[in-house]
C-alpha positions in Angstrom: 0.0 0.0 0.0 1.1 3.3 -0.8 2.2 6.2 2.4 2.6 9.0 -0.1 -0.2 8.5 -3.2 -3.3 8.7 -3.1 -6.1 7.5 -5.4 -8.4 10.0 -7.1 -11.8 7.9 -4.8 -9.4 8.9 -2.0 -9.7 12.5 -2.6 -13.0 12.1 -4.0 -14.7 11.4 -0.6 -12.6 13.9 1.4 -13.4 17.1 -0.9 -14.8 20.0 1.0 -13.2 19.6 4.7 -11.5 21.8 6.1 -8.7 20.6 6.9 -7.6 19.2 3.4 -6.5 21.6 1.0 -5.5 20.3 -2.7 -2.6 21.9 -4.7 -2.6 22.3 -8.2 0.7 22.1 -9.7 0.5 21.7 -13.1 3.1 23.5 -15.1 5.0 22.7 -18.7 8.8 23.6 -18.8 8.3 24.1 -22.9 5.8 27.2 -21.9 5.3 28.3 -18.0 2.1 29.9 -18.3 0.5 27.1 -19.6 -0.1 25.6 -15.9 -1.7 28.9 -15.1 -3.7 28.9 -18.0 -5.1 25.5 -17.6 -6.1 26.3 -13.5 -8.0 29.1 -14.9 -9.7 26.6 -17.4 -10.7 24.2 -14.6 -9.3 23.0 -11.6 -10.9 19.9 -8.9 -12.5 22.1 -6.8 -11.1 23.9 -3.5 -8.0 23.7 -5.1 -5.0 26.1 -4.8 -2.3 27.1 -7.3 1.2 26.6 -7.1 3.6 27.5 -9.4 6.7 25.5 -10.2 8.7 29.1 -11.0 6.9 31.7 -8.9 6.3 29.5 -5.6 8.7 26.8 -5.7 11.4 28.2 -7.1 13.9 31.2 -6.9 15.2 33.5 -9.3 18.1 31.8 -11.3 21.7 32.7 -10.2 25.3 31.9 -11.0 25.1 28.7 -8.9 22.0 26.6 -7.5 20.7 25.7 -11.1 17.9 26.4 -13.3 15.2 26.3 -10.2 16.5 26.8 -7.1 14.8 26.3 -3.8 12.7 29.4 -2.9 13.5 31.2 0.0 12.1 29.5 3.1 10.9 32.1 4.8 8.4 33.5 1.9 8.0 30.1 0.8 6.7 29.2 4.6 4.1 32.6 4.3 2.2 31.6 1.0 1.7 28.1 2.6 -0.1 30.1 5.5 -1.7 32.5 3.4 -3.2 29.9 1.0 -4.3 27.7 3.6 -2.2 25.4 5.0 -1.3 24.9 8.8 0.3 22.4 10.4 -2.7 20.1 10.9 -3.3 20.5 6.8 -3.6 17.1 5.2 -2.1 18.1 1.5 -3.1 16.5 -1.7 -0.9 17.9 -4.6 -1.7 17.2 -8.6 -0.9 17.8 -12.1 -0.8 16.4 -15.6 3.2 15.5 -16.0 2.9 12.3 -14.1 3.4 13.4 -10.7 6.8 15.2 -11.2 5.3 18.7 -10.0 3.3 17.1 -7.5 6.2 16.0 -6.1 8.3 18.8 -6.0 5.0 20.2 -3.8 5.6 17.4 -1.6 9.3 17.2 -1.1 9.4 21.1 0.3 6.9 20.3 2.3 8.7 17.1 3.9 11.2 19.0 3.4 9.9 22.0 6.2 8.8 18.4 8.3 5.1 18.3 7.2 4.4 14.7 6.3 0.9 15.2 6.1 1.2 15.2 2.0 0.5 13.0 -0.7 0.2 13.5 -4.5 -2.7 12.2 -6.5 -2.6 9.4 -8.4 -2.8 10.0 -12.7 -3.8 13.8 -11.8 -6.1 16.2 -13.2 -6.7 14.5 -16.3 -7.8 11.0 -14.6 -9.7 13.3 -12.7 -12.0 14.8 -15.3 -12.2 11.9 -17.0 -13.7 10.0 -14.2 -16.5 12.3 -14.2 -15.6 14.1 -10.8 -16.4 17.5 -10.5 -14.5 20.6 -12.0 -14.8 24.2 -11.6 -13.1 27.7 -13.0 -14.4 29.1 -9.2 -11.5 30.6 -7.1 -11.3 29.0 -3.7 -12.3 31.3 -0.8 -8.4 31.1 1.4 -8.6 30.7 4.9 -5.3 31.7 6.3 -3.4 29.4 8.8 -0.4 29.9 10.5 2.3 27.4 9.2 5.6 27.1 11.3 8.2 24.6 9.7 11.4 24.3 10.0 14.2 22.5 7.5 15.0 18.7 7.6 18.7 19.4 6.3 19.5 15.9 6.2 16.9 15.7 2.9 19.2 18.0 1.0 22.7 17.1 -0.3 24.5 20.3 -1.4 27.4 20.2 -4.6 30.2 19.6 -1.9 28.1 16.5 0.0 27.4 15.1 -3.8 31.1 14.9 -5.1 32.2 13.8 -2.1 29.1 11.3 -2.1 30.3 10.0 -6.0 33.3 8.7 -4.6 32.4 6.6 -2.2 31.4 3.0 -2.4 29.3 3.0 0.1 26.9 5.8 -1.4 24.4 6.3 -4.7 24.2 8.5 -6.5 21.1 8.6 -9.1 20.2 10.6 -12.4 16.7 10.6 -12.8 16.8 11.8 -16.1 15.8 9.6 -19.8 19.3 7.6 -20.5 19.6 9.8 -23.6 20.4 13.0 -21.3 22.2 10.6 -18.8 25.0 9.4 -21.7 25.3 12.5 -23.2 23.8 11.6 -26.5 21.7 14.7 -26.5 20.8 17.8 -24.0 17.9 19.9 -25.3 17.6 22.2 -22.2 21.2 23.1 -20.4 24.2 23.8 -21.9 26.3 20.6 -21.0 25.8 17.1 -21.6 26.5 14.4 -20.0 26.3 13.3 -16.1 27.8 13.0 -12.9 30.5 10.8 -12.5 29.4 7.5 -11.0 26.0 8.5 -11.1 23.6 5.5 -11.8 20.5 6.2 -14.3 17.0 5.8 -12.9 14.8 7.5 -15.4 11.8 8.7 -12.9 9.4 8.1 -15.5 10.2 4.3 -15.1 7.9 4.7 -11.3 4.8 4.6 -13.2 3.6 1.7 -15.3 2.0 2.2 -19.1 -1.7 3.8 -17.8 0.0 6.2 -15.3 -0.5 4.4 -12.3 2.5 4.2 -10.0 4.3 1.0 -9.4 3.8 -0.8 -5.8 6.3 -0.6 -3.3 7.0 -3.7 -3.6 7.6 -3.0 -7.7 9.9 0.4 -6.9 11.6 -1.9 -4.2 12.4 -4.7 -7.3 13.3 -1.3 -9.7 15.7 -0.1 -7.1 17.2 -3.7 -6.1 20.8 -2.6 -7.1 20.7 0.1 -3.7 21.3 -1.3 -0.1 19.1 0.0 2.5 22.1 1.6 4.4 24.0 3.7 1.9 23.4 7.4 1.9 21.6 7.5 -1.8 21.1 11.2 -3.3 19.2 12.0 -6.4 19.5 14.6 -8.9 18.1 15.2 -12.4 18.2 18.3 -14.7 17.3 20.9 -12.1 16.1 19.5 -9.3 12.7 18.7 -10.2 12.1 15.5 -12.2 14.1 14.2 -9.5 11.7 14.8 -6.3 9.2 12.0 -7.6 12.2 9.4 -8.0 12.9 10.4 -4.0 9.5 9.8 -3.6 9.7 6.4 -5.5 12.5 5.9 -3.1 10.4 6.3 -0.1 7.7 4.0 -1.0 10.1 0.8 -1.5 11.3 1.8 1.7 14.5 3.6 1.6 15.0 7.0 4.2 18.2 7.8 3.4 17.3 10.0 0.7 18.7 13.5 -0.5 17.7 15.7 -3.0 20.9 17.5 -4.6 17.8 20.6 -5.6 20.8 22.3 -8.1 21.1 19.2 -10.2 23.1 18.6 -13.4 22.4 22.6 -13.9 24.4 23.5 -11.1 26.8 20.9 -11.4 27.8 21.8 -14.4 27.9 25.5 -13.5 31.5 24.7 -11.4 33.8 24.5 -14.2 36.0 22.4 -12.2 33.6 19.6 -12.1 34.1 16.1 -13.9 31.9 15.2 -16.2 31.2 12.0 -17.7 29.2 10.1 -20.4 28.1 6.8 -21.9 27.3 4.0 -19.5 28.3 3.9 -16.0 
């Protein structure tokens, strides 16, 4: 049985109380207002917006890669302001197979609120199973929301070279294995991957109708990894990589970082190796 999915009857029955708020996080990297633009179209009802670059993300710098971690203190105030307390159970969506979702629900473990799940196929399942939709804003009850950072979720550059060395550790590339060998890179400048980094493409968590695997599935997909090594995941820029920590979680691993600067901030230290091909 799933801890951190839920099925769309789940939600179903629980729409309307007040202490579950749903979070819509659909958003398309090709063209960021299309997220936006399909809220405003229709959204499950009660449900809040977040949006991968304006909430869950800061402004791009030198180093930290192409979606850095917001600042936790504003990050901490529009959870309050839109609804969320410390009692909130959280149900986060979106159409890109959970990958959005789960960047929702990693800050939020992340700032030790485990009361999150993402939903199961997303919006799309959603309509199509003939439960309601609406264009109607929710009416936000503000909460107070106090969190504080799990640090030992999040595995800076440093932690992650050091990490590649050792035999011990994992390090995992949840990007397609194109990206991962360097064949092609359509988004950052570089290709290639990190040194010693095994591939896990995230996409390979859910089977062929969008389901997600059973823990007992992600525990055969992930058979390689002992349950003791210190295992830290990374994609492209720190996104596509929160539902493979997730995956991680549900077949029963804890040991789990997210390195949130990914291959884009990797590859923003000059000095850093890079590799290609197979591991």
């Amino acid at each position: 049985m799933h801890q951190n999915i839920v099925q769309l009857e789940w939600l179903a029955q629980r729409l309307g109380e007040p202490d579950v708020v749903v979070a819509d996080c659909r958003f398309n990297l090709g063209n960021p207002n299309e997220g936006k633009q399909a809220y405003q179209a229709g959204h499950i009802p009660g449900a809040i917006f977040f949006d991968l670059e304006e909430d869950l993300s800061s402004p791009v710098g030198v180093h930290g890669g192409r979606h850095p971690l917001p600042d936790l203190e504003t990050f901490i105030r529009k959870l309050g302001m839109r609804g969320i307390g410390g009692e909130t159970t959280v149900v986060a969506y979106d159409d890109q197979g959970g990958t959005m979702a789960s960047r929702l629900w990693w800050m939020l473990q992340f700032l030790g609120h485990d009361r999150v799940y993402v939903l199961e196929r997303g919006f799309s399942a959603w309509k199509s199973a003939g439960y309601p939709v609406t264009i109607d804003l929710p009416e936000l009850r503000e909460r107070e929301f106090t969190g504080s950072a799990r640090t030992d979720m999040l595995a800076s550059m440093e932690e992650v070279k050091a990490l590649s060395m050792r035999p011990e550790a994992a390090l995992i590339d949840s990007r397609e294995a194109g990206r991962y060998k360097g064949l092609f890179e359509p988004i950052d400048p570089v290709a290639g991957h990190i040194p010693g980094a095994l591939n896990y493409f995230w996409k390979d968590n859910l089977r062929e109708d969008g389901t997600w695997k059973s823990p007992e599935e992600l525990r055969r997909r992930f058979v390689g990894l002992s349950d003791s090594e210190e295992i830290a995941v990374y994609c492209g820029s720190g996104v596509s990589a929160c539902p493979n920590v997730l995956a991680l979680r549900e077949a029963g691993f804890r040991n789990v970082k997210l390195y949130a600067g990914s291959w884009s901030d990797w590859i923003s230290y000059p000095d850093n190796r890079i590799a290609t091909g197979e591991e």
